[in-house]
N, C-alpha and C positions, 0 to 999 in steps of 0.2 A: 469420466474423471470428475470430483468431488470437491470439496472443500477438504477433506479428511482424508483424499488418495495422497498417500507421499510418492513424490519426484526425489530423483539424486538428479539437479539439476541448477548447476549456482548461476545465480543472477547479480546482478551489480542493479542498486538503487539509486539514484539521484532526487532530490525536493528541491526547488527555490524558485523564486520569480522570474518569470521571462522581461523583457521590454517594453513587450506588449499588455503590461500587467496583470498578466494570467499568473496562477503558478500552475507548474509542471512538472510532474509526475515523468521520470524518463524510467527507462528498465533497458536494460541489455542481457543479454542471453544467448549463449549457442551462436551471437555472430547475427541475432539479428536485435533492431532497436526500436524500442516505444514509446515513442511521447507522448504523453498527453496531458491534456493543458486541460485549465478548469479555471471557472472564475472565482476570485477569492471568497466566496460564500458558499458554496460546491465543496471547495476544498477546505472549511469549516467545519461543512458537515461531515465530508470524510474524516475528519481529525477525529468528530466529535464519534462514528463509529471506530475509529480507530481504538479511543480509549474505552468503550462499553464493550471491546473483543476481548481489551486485555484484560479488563475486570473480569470478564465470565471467563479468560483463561486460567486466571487467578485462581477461581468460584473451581474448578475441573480439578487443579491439582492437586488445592487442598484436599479436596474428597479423598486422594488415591492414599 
């Protein structure tokens, strides 16, 4: 399994700050559950690929 294999497989997403002042990243799926915590400079950087995925996803469709 791939970046590019598709799943029929719905997930539920959650972001926000824990207490502990992490944020975290939860997932649920199929019944089971993912937290994961990051420190706010981790979860910066994910932002910051976050947004350079959507650009090159941008970059993909125009071509088609």
């Amino acid at each position: 399994m791939g970046i590019n294999t598709e799943r029929d497989i719905e997930a539920n997403l959650q972001i926000g700050p824990t207490d502990s002042g992490m944020v975290r990243l939860f997932i649920e799926a199929g019944g089971q559950e993912i937290p994961m915590d990051f420190e706010p400079e981790e979860a910066e950087e994910i932002a910051e690929e976050l947004r350079a995925a959507a650009q090159a996803a941008r970059a993909v469709t125009r071509r088609k």
